[in-house]
VMD Tcl script that draws the C-alpha trace (Angstrom):
set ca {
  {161.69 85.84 132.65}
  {161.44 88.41 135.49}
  {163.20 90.97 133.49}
  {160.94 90.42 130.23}
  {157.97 91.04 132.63}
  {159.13 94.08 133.78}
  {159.43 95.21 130.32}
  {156.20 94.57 129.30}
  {154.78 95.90 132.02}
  {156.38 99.25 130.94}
  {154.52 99.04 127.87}
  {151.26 98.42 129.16}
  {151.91 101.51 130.98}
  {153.17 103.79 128.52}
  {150.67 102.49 125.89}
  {148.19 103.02 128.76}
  {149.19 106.74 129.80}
  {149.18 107.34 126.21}
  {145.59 106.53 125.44}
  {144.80 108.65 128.57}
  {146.50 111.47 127.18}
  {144.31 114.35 126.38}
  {144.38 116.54 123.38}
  {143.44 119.83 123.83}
  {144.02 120.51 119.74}
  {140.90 122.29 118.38}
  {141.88 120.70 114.63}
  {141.00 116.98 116.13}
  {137.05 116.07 115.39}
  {134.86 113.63 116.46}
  {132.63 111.68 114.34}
  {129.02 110.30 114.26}
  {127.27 107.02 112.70}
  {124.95 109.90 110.94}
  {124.92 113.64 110.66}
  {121.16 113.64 110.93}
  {118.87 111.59 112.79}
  {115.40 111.57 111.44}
  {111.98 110.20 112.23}
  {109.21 109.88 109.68}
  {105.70 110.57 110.17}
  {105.41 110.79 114.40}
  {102.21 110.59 115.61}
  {101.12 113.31 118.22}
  {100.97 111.86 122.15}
  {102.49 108.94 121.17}
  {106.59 108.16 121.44}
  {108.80 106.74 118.46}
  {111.07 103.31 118.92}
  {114.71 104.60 119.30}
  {117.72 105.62 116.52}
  {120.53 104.89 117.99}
  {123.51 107.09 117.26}
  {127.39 105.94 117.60}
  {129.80 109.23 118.78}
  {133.70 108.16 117.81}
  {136.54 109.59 118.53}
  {138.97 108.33 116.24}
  {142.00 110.01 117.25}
  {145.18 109.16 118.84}
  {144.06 110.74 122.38}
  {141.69 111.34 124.25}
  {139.01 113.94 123.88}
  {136.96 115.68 126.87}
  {133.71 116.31 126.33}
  {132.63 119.65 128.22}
  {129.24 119.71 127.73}
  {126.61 117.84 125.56}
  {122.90 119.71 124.84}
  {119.82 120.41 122.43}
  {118.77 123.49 121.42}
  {115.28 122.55 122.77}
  {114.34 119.04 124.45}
  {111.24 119.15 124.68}
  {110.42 116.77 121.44}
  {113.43 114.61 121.30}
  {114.30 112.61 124.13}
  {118.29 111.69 124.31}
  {120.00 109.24 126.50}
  {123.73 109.05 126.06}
  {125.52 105.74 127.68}
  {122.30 105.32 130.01}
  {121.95 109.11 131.43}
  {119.20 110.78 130.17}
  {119.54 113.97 132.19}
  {121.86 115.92 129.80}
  {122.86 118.36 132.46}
  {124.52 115.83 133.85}
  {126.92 115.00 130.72}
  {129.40 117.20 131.43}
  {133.44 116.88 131.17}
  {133.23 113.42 129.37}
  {136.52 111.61 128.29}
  {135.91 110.04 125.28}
  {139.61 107.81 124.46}
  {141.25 107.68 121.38}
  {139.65 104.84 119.47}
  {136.37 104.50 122.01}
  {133.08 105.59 121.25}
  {129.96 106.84 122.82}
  {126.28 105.00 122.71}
  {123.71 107.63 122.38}
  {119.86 106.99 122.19}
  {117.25 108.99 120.50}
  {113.13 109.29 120.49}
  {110.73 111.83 119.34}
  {107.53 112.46 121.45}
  {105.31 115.47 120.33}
  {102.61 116.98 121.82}
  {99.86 117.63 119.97}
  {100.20 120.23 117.39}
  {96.61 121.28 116.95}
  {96.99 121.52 113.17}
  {95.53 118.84 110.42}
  {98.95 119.03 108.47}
  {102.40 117.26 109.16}
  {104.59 119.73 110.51}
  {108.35 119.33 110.75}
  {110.25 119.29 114.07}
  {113.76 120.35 114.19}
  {116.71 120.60 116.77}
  {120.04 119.92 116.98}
  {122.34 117.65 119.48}
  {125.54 119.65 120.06}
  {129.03 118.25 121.67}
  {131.47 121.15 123.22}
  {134.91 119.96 123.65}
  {137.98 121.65 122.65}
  {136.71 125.86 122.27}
  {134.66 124.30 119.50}
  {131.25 122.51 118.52}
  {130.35 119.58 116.63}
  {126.43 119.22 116.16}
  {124.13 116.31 114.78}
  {120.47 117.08 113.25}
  {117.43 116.16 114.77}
  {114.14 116.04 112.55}
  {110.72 114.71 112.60}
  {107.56 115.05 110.73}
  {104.70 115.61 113.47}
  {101.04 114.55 112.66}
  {98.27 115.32 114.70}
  {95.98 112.40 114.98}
  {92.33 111.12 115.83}
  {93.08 108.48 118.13}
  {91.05 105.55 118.97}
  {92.03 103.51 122.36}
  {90.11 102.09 124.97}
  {90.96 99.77 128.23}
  {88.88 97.09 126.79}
  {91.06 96.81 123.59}
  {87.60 96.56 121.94}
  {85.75 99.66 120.56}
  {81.76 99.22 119.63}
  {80.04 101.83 117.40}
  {76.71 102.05 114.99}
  {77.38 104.16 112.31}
  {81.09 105.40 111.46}
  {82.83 107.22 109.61}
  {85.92 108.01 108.33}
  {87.25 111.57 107.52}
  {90.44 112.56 105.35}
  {91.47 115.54 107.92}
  {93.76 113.98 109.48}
  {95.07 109.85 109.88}
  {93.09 107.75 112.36}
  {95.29 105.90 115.13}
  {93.46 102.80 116.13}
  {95.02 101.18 119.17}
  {92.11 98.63 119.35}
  {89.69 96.73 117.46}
  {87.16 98.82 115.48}
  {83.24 97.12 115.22}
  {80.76 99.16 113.03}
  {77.41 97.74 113.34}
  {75.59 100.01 111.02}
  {77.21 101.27 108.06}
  {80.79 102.07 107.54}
  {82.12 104.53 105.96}
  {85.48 105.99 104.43}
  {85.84 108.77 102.98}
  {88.53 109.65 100.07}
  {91.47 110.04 101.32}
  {91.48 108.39 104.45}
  {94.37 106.74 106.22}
  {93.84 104.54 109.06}
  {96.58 103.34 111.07}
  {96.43 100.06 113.16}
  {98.90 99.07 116.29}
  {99.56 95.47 116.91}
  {96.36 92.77 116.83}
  {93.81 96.12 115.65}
  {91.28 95.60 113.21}
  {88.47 96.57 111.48}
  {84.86 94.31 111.59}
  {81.93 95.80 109.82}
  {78.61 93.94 110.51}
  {76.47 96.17 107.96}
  {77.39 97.87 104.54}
  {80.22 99.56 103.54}
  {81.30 102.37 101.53}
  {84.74 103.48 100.72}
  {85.11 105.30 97.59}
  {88.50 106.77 97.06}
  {90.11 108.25 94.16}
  {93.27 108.13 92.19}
  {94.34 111.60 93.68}
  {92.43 110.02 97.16}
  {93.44 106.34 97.80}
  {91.82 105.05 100.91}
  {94.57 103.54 102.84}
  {94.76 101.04 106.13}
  {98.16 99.81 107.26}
  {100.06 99.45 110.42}
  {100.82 102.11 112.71}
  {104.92 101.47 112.94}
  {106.21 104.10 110.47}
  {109.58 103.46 111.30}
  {112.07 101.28 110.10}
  {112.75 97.63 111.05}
  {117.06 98.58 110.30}
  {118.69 100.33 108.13}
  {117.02 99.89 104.54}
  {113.71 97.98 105.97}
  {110.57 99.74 107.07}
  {108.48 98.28 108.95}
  {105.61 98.70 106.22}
  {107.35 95.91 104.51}
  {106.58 93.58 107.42}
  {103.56 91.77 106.92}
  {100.95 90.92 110.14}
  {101.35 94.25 111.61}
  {97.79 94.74 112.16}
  {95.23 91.83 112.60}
  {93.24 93.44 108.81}
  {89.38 93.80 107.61}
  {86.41 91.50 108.55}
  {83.02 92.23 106.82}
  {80.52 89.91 108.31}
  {76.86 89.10 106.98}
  {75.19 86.69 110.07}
  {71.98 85.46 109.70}
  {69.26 87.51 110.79}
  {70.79 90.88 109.26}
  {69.90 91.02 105.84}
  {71.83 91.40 102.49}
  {74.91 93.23 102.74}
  {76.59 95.53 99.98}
  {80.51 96.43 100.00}
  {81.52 98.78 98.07}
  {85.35 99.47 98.04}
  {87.15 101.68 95.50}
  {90.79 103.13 95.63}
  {91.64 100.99 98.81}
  {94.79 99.95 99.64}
  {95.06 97.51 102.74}
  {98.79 96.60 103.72}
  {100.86 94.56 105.88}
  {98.20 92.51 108.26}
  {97.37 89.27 108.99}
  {94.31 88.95 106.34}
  {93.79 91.52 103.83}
  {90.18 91.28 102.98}
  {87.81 88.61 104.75}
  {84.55 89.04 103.93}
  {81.87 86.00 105.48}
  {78.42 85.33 105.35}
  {76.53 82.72 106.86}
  {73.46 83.02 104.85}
  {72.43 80.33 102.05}
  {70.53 83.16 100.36}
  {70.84 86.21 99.14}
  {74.31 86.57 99.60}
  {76.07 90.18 100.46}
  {77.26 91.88 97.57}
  {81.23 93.17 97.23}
  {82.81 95.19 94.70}
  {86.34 95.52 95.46}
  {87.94 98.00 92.27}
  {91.27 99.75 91.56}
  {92.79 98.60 94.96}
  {95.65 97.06 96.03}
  {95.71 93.86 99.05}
  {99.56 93.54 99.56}
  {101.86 91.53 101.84}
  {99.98 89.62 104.37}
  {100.85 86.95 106.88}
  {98.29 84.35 106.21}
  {95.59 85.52 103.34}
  {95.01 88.49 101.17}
  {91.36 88.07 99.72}
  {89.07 85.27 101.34}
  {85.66 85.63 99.96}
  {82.74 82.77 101.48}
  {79.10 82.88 100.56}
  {79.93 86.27 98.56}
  {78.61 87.55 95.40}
  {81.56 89.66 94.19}
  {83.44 91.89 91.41}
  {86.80 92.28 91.39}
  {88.20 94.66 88.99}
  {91.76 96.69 88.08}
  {93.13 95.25 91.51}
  {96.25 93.70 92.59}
  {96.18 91.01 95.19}
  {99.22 89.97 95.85}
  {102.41 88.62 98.84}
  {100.33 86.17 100.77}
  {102.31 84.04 102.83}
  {98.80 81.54 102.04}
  {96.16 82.38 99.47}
  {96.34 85.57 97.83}
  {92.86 84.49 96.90}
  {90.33 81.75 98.72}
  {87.05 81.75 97.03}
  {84.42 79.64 98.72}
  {80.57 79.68 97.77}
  {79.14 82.37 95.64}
  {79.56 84.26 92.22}
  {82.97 86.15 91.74}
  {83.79 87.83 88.81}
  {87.39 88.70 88.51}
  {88.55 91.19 85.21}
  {91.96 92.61 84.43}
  {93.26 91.74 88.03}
  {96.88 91.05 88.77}
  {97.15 87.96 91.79}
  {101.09 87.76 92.19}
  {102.42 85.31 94.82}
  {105.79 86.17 95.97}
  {105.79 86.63 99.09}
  {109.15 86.19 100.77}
  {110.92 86.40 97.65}
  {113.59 88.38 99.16}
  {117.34 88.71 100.07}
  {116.58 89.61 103.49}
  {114.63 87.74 106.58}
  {112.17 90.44 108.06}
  {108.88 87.96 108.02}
  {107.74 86.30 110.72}
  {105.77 83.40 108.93}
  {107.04 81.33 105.76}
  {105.40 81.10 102.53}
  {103.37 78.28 102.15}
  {103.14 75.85 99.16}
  {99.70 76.58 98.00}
  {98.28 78.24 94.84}
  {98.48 82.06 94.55}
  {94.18 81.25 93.47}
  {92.38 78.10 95.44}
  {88.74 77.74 94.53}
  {86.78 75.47 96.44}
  {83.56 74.05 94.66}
  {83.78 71.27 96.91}
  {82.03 72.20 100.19}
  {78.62 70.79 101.52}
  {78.70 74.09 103.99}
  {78.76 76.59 101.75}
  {76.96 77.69 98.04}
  {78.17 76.80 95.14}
  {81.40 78.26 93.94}
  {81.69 80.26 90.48}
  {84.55 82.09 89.90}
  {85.05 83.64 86.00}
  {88.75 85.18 84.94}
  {88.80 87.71 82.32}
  {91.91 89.25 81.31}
  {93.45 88.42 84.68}
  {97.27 87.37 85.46}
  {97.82 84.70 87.75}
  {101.34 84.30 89.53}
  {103.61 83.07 91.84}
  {107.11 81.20 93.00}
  {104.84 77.91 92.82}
  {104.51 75.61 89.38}
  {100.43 75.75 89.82}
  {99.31 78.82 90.75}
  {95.28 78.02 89.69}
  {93.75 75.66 91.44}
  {89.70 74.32 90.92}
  {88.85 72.17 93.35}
  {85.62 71.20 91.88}
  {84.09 67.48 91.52}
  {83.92 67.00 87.73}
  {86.68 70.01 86.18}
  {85.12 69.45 82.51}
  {81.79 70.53 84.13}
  {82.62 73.25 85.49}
  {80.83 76.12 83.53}
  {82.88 79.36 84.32}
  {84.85 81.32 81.87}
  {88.48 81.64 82.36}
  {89.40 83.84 79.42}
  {92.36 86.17 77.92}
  {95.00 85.68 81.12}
  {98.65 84.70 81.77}
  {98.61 81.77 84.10}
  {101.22 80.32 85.54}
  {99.48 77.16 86.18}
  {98.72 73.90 84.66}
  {96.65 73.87 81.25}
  {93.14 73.80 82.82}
  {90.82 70.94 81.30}
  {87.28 72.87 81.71}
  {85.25 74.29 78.68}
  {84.88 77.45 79.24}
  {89.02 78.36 79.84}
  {89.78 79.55 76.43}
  {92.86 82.48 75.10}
  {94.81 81.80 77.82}
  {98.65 81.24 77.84}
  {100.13 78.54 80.74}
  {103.41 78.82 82.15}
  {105.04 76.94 84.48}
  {108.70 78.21 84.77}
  {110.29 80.94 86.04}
  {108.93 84.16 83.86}
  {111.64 87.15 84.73}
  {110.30 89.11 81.77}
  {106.71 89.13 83.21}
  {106.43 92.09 86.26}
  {108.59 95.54 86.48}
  {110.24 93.22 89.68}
  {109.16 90.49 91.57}
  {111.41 90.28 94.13}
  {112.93 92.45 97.14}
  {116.56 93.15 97.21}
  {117.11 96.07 100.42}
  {120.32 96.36 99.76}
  {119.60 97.82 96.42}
  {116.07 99.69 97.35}
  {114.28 97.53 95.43}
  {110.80 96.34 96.25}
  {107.97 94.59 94.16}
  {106.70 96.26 91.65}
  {103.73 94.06 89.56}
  {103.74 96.40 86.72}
  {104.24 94.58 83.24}
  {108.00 94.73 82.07}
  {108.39 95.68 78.80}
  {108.77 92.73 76.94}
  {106.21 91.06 79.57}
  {103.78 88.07 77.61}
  {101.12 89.36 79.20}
  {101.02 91.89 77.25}
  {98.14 92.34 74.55}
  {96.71 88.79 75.23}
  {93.35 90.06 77.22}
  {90.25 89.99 75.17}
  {88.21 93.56 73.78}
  {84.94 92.80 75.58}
  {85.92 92.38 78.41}
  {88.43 95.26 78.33}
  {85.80 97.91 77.27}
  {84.17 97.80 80.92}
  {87.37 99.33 82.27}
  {89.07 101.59 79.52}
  {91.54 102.84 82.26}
  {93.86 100.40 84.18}
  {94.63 100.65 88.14}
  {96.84 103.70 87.54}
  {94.37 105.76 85.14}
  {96.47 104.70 82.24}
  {94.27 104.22 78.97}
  {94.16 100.92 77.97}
  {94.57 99.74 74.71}
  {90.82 98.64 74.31}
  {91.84 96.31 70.82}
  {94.88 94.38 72.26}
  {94.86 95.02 75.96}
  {97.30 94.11 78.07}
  {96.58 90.95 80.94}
  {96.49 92.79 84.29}
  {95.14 95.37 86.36}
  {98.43 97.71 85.05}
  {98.81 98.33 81.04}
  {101.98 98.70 80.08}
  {103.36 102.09 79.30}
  {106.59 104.32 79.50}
}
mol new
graphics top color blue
foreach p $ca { graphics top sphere $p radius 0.5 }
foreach p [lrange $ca 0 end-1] q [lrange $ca 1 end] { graphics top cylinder $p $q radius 0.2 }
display resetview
């Protein structure tokens, strides 16, 4: 027994010495987790979450590690196996088979330019007479930023410019008119939103979308952004209260992404109610609702509404007029868990004609495509259905056949309908995210009805629409 400990003592030791052993050979290499490490958009002043970086040394023996350095620090901030000093990193032995943790941000100063402008250095390891070097990149964008110790910012009038993307660290509240201009981005940290108590204009373009997401550009891991994530941002409130007078929304070429609630828009008034016409946008991926209209008068055209983890759509006293708009509820319909709430079972549509609060509910669907994982994806909450005097006319529903008079040209289904969208799921292993565009063999196509059709020749992507047999949807098919 003695003896058989003695001998593998020996081998502990030689194996040991052995993996000490350094290599001086200038053919040996070490190797990295990536060759370049590379932030997206970086907004000025403020510092990125952290890339982390693996350094291996694969070989036999052991490599030392003279010297470890950028060509200039000053943007990218590097800590390597918790020393962030890199004059300090000097004559490192790396052993054969261990590896190195090294951690990575990007903080720029302000660039004084409206434009993204890339940053570039390079991390370089000496060991050896020779150099091994990984990439460093990052697109810098100057920013207006909006941040105040109260977490709560109060103006009149504001507006909105396309020079450069807005950084709003805190709750926005506009009590005269709000405006965005074409092109605008608006970027909102954690809780942020946007409440407008008076009108609004934002009027983008095709060229121009008006976009408001949250501010985490970076990725959630490999393969997931964080723009996939939904309640980044808290979203947009328009309030009409009593005492302010009528209210008129107008909102063109908007995309909001990725909050809590997409769209809320409130009134407390019993009479003339505020007015909201909501066209060629896009309300995507939110953790509780995406479009919650009460005591609104509205139009919603060419617009997708869809990946609500509740409603995509809550419609609540008023008149709303929906035409060739795709609702799509799929949210969480994925291979991957990145959401922090669960779908719920409701319909991707509810509309409640049954509150003593608020005005009557009418809601009319013309050429529209309702969706979702669920069986019913339509629901009228309304006292007596075959009284209830709206049209629903020309759409794909995946719902149950709806008894009222006026829901006419409409084709039900209740099973699962692969051939309908371009992709309704997300699969992040294989880059694939929803895409609500009609496949090609989709049955929504050419149902939709010409009069209603010849309001809005042009679908969401400025696609011509075939104006005889259009296609159900805010996105005609085409190659």
């Amino acid at each position: 027994m003695r003896r058989l400990l003695i001998i593998l003592s020996a081998v502990i030791a030689l194996v040991s010495c052995r993996e000490e052993q350094l290599s001086s050979d200038p053919s040996l290499n070490l190797t990295f987790s990536r060759d370049t490490v590379a932030f997206d958009t970086v907004f000025t002043s403020v510092g990125t979450s952290t890339i982390r970086l693996m350094v291996y040394n694969r070989n036999r023996n052991a490599l030392l590690i003279q010297r470890i350095w950028t060509d200039n620090s000053s943007a990218f901030m590097v800590n390597v196996d918790g020393e962030n000093d890199l004059s300090r990193l000097t004559d490192i032995q790396l052993n054969g088979g261990d590896s190195l943790f090294v951690f990575i941000k990007a903080h720029i100063d302000p660039l004084k330019v409206n434009n993204p402008v890339l940053i570039e250095d390079n991390l370089h390891f000496a060991f050896n007479d020779k150099t091994q070097s990984v990439h460093l990149e990052a697109i810098g964008q100057d920013v207006h930023l909006i941040k105040s110790a109260e977490r709560y910012t109060l103006r009149n009038n504001c507006t909105f410019n396309d020079d450069k993307p807005y950084l709003i660290y805190d709750t926005v509240a506009v009590q005269g008119k709000l405006t965005l201009k074409a092109g605008a981005r608006l970027f909102f940290h954690d809780k942020a939103a946007i409440i407008a108590y008076g009108g609004v204009d934002a009027v983008g373009s095709l060229d121009k979308p008006i976009v408001l997401k949250g501010d985490r550009v970076d990725d959630l891991f490999d393969n997931v952004p964080y723009a996939y994530v939904a309640g980044m941002w808290s979203g947009v409130y328009l309030f009409d209260l009593k005492g302010t007078g009528t209210k008129s929304y107008r909102l063109e070429y908007v995309d909001i992404l990725s909050a809590n609630v997409g769209l809320y828009v409130y009134s407390e008034k019993e009479t003339s109610l505020p007015a909201l016409s909501l066209l060629n946008s896009r309300i995507h991926n939110h953790a509780v609702y995406g479009l919650v209209l009460y005591n609104t008068n509205a139009t919603v055209a060419n617009t997708e509404l869809s990946n609500a983890a509740s409603y995509c759509a809550y419609l609540e006293g008023g008149t709303h007029r929906f035409v060739h708009s795709t609702i799509a509820s799929y949210f969480n319909s994925t291979d991957v868990r990145i959401q922090s709430t669960s779908r719920q079972d409701v319909a991707a549509v509810y509309i409640n004609n049954l509150s003593k609060e608020a005005q009557p509910t009418h809601a009319s669907f013309h050429n529209c495509i309702v969706s979702g994982v669920r069986g019913n994806n339509l629901l009228v909450a309304t006292p007596f259905e075959q009284y209830y005097t709206d049209t629903i006319t020309g759409c794909y529903l995946k719902a149950d056949s709806l008894n009222i008079p006026k829901a006419t040209h409409n084709i039900y289904w209740q099973k699962e309908d692969s051939a309908l969208f371009v992709n309704m799921y997300y699969k992040y292993q294989q880059y694939i995210y929803y895409d609500f565009r009609l496949a090609e063999h989709s049955p929504a196509r050419g149902i939709g009805q010409t009069q209603a059709a010849q309001a809005y020749p042009t679908d969401r992507l400025g696609h011509k629409r075939n104006i005889d047999k259009p296609d159900a949807g805010c996105y005609d098919w085409s190659l």
